[in-house]
C-alpha positions in Angstrom: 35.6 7.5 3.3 34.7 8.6 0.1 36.7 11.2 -2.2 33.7 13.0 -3.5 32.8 16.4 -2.3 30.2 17.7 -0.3 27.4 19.7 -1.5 28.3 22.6 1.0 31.9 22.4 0.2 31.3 25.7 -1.2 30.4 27.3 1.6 33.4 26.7 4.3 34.2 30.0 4.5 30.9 30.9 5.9 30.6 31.8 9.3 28.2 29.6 11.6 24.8 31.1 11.6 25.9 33.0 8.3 21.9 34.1 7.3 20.9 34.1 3.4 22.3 37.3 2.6 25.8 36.4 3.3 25.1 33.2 1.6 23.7 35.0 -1.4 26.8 37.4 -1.5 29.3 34.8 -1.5 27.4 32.8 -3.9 27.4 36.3 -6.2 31.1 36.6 -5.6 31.6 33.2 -6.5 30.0 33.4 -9.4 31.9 36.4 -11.2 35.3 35.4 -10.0 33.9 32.1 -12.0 33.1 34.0 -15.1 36.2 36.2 -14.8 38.2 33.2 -15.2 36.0 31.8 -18.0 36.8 35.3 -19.9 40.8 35.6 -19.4 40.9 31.9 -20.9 38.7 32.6 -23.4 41.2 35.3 -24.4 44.1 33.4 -24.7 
């Protein structure tokens, strides 16, 4: 087995069946929760 991660690793919180808008919204959320944490560290 390796130790590398999957490419849908980010999506294992999706539902099965999950259609492209609830990927695209989980995506979205994913990426400002990203760029929330970019800006508090950028703060400090």
């Amino acid at each position: 087995m390796s130790n590398s991660t999957r490419d849908d690793d980010h999506l294992h919180d999706l539902e099965d069946g999950a259609g492209c808008t609830e990927i695209w919204e989980k995506l979205s959320e994913q990426r400002e929760e990203a760029a929330q944490t970019t800006d508090r560290s950028q703060d400090d």
